[in-house]
Residue, then its C-alpha position, 0 to 999 in steps of 0.5 A: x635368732x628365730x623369734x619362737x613363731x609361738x610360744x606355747x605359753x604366748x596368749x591367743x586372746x579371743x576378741x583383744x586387738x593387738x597394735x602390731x598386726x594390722x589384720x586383726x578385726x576391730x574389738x567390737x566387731x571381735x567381742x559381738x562375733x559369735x563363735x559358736x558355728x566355728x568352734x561346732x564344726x571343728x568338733x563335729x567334724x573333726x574332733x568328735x570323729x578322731x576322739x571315736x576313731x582313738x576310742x574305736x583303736x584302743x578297743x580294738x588293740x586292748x581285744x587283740x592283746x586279749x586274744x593274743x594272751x590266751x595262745x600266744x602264738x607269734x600271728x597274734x603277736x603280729x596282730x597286736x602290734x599291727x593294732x598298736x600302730x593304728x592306736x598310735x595313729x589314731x593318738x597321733x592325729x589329735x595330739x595337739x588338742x590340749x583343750x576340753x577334757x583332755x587336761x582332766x586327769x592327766x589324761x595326755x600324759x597317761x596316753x602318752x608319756x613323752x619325752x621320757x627324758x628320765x627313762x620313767x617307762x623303762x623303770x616303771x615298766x620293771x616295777x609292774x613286770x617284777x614277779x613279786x608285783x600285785x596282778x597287773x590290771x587296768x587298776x594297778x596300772x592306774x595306780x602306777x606312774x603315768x610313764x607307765x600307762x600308754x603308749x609308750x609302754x605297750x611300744x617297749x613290750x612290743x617292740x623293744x629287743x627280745x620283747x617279742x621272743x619273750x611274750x611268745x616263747x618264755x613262759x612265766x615272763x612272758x605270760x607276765x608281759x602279756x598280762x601287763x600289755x593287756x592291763x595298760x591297754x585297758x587303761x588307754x581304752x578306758x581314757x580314750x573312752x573318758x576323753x571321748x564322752x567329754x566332748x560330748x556335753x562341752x559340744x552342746x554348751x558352746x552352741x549356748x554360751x558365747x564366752x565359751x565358745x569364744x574361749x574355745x576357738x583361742x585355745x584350740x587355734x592355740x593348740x593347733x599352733x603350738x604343735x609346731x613347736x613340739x614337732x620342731x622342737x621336741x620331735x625333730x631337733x632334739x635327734x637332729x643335734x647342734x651338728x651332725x655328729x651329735x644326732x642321736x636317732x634314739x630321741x625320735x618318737x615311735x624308732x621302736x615301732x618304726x612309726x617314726x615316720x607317722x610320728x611327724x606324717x599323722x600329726x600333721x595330718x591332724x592339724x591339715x584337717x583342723x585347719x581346714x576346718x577353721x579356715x573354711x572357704x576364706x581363701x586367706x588361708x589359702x596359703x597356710x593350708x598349702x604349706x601344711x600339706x606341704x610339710x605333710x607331703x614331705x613328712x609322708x615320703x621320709x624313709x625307713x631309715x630316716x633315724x640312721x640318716x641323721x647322722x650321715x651327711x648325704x641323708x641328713x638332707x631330709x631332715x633339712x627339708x622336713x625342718x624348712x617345711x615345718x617352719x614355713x607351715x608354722x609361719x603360715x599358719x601363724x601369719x593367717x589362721x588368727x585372723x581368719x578365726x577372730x583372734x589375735x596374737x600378742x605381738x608380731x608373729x613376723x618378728x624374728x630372724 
């Protein structure tokens, strides 16, 4: 049996030695580093630009379903679902960052409410469609259930069956639909925005305050980790199923959106360049780096159908090497990013099969 190579919940402790990895720096020389520069040119270079290129995304979606709303008309339409893509790209990207302002508020889960294991967007979304409902604002979508607050939201009124015929063509509904689109992407505006200036102020105490600086590199070399395990085990083997004849492409995030794809690519695009940034010119990470791109090259090149493949046995094959190539990128990265950052695991992230 495969050894989870992380667990989220497995410690990365900043500074503490671990008795199975002989790679790991001596306590001392880990307590006295200072973290600072490391953890400043992760923000500076990628999570300050990524959090501005959510925010620029979510503006840019919440003005097309504005203008969208006052004609609809099916250009418009296709304007604003080309615009959801890029939001969700942009989310994408950075999904892995559970660390910062992020955890305030719920503001992960209210961006993007998945998996919905229970159909919480399906009902929640009834609720604020219902004609007899208050007016849908950014207010009242805040007040609803966070299934109900992102992107998986503005994914069914876009994408799911009928959804585009009723916002163009039906008129009390339809102008209902609209309404809510344009409420929910206010909210995500509004969050992305929040997220965004939270950074701003944490980026400025870890130049000063060394034990936050220390603390950060753990968390977010753990986050960065601990996607792999989301992408394997929530995004790709819950639509794998056991065998093939228990897929069910209907688990794959963004099937909708036909961004199922981006879904695995964007992700890991996000973790190639945070790693790259941990890693720095220390030709140890030469090898994780490698098999990042790797998965992330794989990942770029699955096909349209990938979801309909998943149950047919010649086609299946891609969702094999995608799964090899994230566990080999997973390994890697578990294998060389702590001790290039100065952390360590608590146990042997080799141990396993």
């Amino acid at each position: 049996m495969r050894a989870p190579a992380l667990l989220i919940a497995c410690a990365l402790v900043a500074g503490l030695a671990s008795p199975t990895d002989a790679q790991s720096e001596p306590v001392a020389a880990t307590e006295s580093r200072d973290f600072a520069p490391l953890v400043g040119r992760l923000i500076d270079g990628f999570l300050r630009p990524a959090h501005a290129d959510l925010v620029a995304a979510a503006r840019g979606h919440g003005a097309d379903w504005q203008r969208f709303c006052s004609a609809r008309e099916r250009a418009g339409l296709e304007r604003v679902a080309a615009s959801f893509r890029r939001l969700a790209d942009a989310w994408a990207r950075i999904e892995f960052v559970r660390y910062g302002p992020i955890t305030e508020d719920f503001r992960a889960e209210r961006i993007n409410f998945w998996p919905d294991k229970r159909n919480a967007t399906t009902r929640g979304l009834a609720g604020l469609l219902a004609a007899d409902a208050p007016e849908p604002t950014v207010a009242t979508v805040r007040a609803a259930s966070a299934a109900t607050q992102g992107l998986p939201a503005l994914e069914r009124l876009l994408f799911d069956p009928g959804a585009a015929e009723r916002l163009v063509a039906a008129k009390d509904e339809g102008a209902r639909a609209c309404a809510v689109g344009r409420a929910v992407a206010g909210n995500v505006a509004e969050v992305a925005e929040a997220v965004a200036a939270g950074w701003e102020p944490l980026a400025e105490a870890v130049k000063t305050d060394r034990a936050l600086a220390r603390e950060a590199a753990a968390r977010l070399t753990t986050d960065l980790l601990g996607e792999f395990q989301t992408l394997i085990d929530a995004k790709l083997l819950p639509a794998m199923g056991k065998a093939i004849e228990a897929a069910k492409p209907e688990a794959l995030e963004g099937r909708h959106a036909g961004r199922v794809r981006e879904s695995f690519a964007r992700p890991l695009a996000g973790l190639e360049e945070a790693a790259k940034l941990l890693a720095g010119s220390d030709p140890q990470g030469a090898t994780a780096l490698a098999t990042l791109a790797t998965a992330r090259s794989i990942a770029e090149g699955l096909p349209d159908d990938f979801a309909a493949g998943l149950a047919q046995p010649k086609r299946r094959s891609k969702a094999i090497l995608l799964l090899d190539a994230l566990r080999a990128a997973q390994d890697a990265a578990l294998a060389d990013l702590p001790p290039l950052v100065g952390i360590t695991v608590g146990f042997n992230s080799r141990d396993g099969d």
